[in-house]
C-alpha positions as CSV (number, residue, x, y, z in Angstrom):
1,X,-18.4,19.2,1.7
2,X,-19.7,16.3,3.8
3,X,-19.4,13.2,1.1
4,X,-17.2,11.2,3.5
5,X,-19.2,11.9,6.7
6,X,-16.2,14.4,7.8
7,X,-15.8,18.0,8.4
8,X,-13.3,20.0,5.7
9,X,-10.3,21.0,7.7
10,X,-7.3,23.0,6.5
11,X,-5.9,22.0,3.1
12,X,-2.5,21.4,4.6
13,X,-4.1,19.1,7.5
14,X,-6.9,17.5,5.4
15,X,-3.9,16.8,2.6
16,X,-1.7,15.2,5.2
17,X,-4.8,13.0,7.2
18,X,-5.7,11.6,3.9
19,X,-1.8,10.7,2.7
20,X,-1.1,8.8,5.6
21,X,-4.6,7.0,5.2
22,X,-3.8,5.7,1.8
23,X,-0.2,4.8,2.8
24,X,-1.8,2.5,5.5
25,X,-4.3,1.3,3.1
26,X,-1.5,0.4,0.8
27,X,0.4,-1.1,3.3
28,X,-2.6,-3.4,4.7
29,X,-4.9,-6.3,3.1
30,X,-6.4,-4.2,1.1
31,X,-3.0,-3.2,-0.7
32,X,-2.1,-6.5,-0.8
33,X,-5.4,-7.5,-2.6
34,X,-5.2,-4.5,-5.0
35,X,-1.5,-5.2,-6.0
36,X,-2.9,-9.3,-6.7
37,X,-5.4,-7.8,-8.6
38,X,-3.0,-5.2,-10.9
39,X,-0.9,-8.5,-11.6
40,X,-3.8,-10.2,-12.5
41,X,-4.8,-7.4,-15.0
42,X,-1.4,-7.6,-16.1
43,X,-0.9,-11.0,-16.7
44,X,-4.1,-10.9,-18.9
45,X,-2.9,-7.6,-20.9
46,X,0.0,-9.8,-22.2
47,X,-1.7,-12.9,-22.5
48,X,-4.2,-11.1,-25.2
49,X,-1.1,-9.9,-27.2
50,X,0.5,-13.3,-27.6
51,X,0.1,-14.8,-31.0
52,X,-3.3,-15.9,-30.8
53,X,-3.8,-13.9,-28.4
54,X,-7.7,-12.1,-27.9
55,X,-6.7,-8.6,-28.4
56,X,-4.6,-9.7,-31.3
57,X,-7.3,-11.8,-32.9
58,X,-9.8,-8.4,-32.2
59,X,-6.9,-5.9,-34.2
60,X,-6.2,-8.3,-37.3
61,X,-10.3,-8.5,-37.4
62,X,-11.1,-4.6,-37.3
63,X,-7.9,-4.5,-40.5
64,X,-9.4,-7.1,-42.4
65,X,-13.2,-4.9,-42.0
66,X,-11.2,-2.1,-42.7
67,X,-9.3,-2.8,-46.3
């Protein structure tokens, strides 16, 4: 399979060339930007289920439709 541009190797090598890549992903500005972003997500996720919060005002509007 060819999807990446690269030639299939044996599982055990092709397994191991593509750990290491994501470790140094993670490690780089890219993983730095993807861990900003999770937090971001995060912070939002909470922020909705605060009182007033969006995904709380969205649940207590599908119960009302719903009785």
């Amino acid at each position: 399979m060819l999807r990446n541009g690269r030639v299939p190797k044996g599982m055990r090598e092709a397994v191991g060339e593509e750990f290491r890549q994501i470790i140094d992903v993670c490690r780089g500005e890219q993983g730095e930007e993807l861990r900003r972003n999770a937090k971001e997500v995060q912070q939002k996720f909470e922020k909705a289920w605060e009182d007033g919060g969006e995904a709380q005002r969205e649940l207590n509007a599908l119960l009302k439709r719903c009785v």
